[in-house]
C-alpha positions as CSV (number, residue, x, y, z in Angstrom):
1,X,55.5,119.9,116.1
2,X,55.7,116.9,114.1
3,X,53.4,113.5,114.6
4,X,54.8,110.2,116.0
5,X,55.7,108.7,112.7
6,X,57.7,111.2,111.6
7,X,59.5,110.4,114.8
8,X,59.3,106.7,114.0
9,X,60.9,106.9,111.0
10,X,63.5,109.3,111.5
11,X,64.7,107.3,114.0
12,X,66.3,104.6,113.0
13,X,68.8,106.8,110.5
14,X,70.0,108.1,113.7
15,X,72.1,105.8,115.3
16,X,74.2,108.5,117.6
17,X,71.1,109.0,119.1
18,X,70.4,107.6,122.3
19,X,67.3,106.3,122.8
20,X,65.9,108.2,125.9
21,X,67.2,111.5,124.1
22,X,64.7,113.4,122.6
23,X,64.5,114.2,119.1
24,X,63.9,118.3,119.1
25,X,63.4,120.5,116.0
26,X,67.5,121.5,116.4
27,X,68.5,118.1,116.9
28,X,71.9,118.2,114.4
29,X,71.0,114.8,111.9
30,X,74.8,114.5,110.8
31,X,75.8,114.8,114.5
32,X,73.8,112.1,115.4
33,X,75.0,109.8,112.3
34,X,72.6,110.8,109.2
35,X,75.2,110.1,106.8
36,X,74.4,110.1,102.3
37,X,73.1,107.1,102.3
38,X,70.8,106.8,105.3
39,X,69.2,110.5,103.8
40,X,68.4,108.6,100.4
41,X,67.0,105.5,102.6
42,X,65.1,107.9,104.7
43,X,63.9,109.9,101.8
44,X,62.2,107.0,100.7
45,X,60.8,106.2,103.9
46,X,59.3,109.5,104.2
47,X,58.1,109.8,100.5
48,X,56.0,106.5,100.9
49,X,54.7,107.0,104.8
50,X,53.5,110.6,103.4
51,X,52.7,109.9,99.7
52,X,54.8,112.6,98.9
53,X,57.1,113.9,96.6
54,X,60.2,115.9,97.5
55,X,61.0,118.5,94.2
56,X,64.4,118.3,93.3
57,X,65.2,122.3,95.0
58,X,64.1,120.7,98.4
59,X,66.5,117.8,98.3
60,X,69.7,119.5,100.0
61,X,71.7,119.8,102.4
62,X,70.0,122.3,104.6
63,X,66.4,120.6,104.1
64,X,68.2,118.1,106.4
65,X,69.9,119.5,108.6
66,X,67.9,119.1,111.4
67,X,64.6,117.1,112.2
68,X,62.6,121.2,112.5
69,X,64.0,121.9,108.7
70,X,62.6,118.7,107.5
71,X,59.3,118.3,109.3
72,X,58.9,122.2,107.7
73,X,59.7,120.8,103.7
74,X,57.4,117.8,104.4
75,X,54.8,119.5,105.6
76,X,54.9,121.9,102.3
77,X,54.7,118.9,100.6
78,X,51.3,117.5,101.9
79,X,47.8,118.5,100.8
80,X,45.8,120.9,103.3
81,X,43.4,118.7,104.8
């Protein structure tokens, strides 16, 4: 499972989400209002909060489909510690 600021910062581009829902690995981001522009803005987010770099193959529509997909292509993207 993911840690608490992945959480944190998905979040807020999810604004179909109620608040004492919780956020599972299926959770549908479109369904719950993850629209073209909040995925660019949360890009970002993710990219600094993780000093990562998505490559340009993981930037689709399937990589964020749902919260599991994208926890899976960030974690990829992060050195082995």
């Amino acid at each position: 499972m993911w840690d608490s600021s992945f959480d944190e910062a998905l979040r807020p581009y999810l604004p179909f989400l109620p608040a004492d829902e919780a956020l599972t690995a299926e959770t549908p981001l479109k369904e719950y209002g993850l629209d073209s522009l909040a995925t660019v803005e949360l890009l970002a987010v993710l990219e600094e909060k993780y000093n990562v770099r998505f490559s340009d193959d993981a930037l689709n529509l399937e990589t964020f489909e749902n919260p599991g997909r994208l926890w899976t292509t960030l974690s990829q993207l992060q050195p082995a510690s």
